[in-house]
C-alpha positions, 0 to 999 in steps of 0.5 A: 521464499521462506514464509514468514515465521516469528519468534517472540516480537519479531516476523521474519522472513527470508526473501530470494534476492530477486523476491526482495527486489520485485517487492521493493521495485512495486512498493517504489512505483506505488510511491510514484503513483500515489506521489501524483496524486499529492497534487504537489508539482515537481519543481513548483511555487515551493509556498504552496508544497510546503503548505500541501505537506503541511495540511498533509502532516494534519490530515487535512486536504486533497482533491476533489474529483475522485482519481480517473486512474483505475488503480488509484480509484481503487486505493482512494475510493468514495467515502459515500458510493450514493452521495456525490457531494458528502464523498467530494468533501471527504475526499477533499479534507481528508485524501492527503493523510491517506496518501501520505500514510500510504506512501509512509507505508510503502517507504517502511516496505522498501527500507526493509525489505533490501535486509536480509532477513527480513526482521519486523516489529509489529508496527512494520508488520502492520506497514508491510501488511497494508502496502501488500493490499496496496499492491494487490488493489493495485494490481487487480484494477490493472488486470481487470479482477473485480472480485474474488474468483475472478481469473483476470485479463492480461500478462500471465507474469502480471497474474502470477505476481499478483497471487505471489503478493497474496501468499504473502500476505496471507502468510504474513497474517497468520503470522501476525495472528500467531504471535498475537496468540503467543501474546494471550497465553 
């Protein structure tokens, strides 16, 4: 892979063909498993999903017990870490945006990334930069890594794509960065 690179108002990057369909393959499943959490049941009362998408749209809703899912808790954690019942009302308005956003994200990444190369605007940089932590949060609570320096348990493969995400987030930044500079001069 080509690290990404911009010229002007554009980052681009050239991805292998099957780099491009990892990156799309994990953005779809972190649809899915944020999808879950929209609480929204396939083929349920269609009154209560349009209001759910509603609310959504507002900001407004969610659960209100945070997620048992490792994964999820750590995209969706506690607004409040000692105070239970501040983090459940939090929670509870204000989850559906978030998972909404996330998601929103996670689409701009699967959209684009099938190009060849890869052209993002700032706006889409920004969506490839968040589903990339996304993915990495995501990847660290299913290989038990806690923190920075942690060598993490499970398949070495998992391991390897979890650092594969971060080279490429960490090229995507500075490339951010860079054009933001170009912007200043």
């Amino acid at each position: 892979m080509i690290p990404f690179e911009h010229s002007g108002p554009v980052i681009t990057a050239r991805l292998q063909s099957f780099e491009a369909e990892l990156l799309g393959d994990l953005a779809g499943q972190l649809i899915v498993l944020l999808g879950d959490r929209t609480g929204v049941e396939p083929g349920g009362d269609p009154e209560q999903a349009a209001t759910a998408a509603l609310l959504a749209q507002l900001g407004i809703g969610g659960s209100e017990s945070a997620p048992l899912d490792p994964a999820l808790a750590r995209l969706l954690p506690d607004a409040y870490r000692n105070d239970d019942a501040a983090s459940t009302e939090h929670r509870r308005l204000t989850e559906l945006g978030l998972v909404d956003r996330k998601i929103a994200n996670a689409n701009i990444v699967v959209a684009t990334v099938a190009t060849d190369p890869v052209e993002l605007d700032e706006q889409s940089a920004q969506s490839w930069l968040r589903t990339l932590t996304d993915l990495r949060l995501t990847l660290a609570a299913r290989l038990h890594i806690e923190e920075d320096g942690d060598d993490g348990t499970g398949d070495q493969a998992m391991l390897d794509v979890y650092d594969w995400l971060g080279y490429l987030q960490g090229t995507l930044l500075d490339e951010i960065e860079r054009m933001k500079g170009d912007h200043e001069l």
